[in-house]
C-alpha positions as CSV (number, residue, x, y, z in Angstrom):
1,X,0.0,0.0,0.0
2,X,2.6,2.4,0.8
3,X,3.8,2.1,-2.7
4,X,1.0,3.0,-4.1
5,X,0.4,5.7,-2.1
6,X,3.9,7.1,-2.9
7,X,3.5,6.9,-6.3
8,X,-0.5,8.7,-6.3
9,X,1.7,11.9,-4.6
10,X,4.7,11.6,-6.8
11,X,2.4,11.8,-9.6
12,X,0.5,14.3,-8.5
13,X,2.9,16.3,-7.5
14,X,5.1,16.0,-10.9
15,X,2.2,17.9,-12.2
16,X,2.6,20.6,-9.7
17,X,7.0,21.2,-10.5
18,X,6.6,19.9,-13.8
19,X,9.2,17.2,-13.2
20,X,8.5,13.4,-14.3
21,X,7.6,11.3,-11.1
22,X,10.4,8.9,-11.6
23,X,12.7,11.8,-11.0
24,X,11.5,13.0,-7.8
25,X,13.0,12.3,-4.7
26,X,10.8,10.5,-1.4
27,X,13.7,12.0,0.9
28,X,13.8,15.6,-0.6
29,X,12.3,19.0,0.9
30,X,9.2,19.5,-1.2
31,X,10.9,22.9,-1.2
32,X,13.8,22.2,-2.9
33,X,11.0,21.1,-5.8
34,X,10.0,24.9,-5.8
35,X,7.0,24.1,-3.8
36,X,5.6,27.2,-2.1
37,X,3.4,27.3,1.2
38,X,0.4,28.1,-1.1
39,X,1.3,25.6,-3.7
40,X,1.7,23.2,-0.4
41,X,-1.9,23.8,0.7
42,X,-3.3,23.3,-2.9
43,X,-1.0,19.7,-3.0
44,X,-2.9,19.0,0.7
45,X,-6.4,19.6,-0.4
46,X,-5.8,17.5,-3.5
47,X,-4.1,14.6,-1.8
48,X,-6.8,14.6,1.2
49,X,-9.8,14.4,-1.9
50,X,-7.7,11.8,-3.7
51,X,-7.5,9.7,-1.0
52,X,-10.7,10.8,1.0
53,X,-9.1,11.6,4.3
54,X,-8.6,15.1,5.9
55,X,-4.9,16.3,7.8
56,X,-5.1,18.7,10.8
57,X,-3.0,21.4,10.5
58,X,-0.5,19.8,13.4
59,X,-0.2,16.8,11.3
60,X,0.6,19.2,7.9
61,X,3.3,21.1,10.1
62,X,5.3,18.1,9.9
63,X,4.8,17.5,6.6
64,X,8.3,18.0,4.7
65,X,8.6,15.5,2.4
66,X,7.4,12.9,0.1
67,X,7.9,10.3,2.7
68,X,7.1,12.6,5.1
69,X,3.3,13.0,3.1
70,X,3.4,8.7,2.3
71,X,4.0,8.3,6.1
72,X,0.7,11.0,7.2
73,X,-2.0,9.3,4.2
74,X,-0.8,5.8,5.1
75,X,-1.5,6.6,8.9
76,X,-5.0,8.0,8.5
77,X,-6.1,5.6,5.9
78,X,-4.9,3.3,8.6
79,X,-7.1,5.0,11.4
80,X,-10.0,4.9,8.6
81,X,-10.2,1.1,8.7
């Protein structure tokens, strides 16, 4: 599952810095991708529709990167079931 989840952000997010999926980086600031706080909130909303799950703003603040975003939707689809 945590696969797939990685690779729903990745591809979502390769959208958002116009870089392929393949080529981002689970381990990299989504900052050093050019993501901006407002671009970071839109990536938030999306992900929590995609995968039908909503992040308190605690758990965003520790959001930093990929794995960082794997590791929060994996935990509350977890909590979900």
């Amino acid at each position: 599952m945590t696969q797939d989840i990685e690779q729903k952000i990745k591809e979502y997010l390769s959208l958002k810095v116009e870089i392929p999926a393949n080529e981002l980086n689970s381990d990299a600031m989504l900052s050093e991708y050019g993501i901006t706080s407002l671009q970071f909130m839109e990536c938030v909303a999306e992900i929590e529709n995609l995968f039908d799950i909503c992040l308190s703003e605690r758990e965003m603040s520790d959001i930093y990167t990929i794995n960082d975003f794997v590791k929060k939707v994996e935990k509350k689809i977890n909590e979900r079931a």
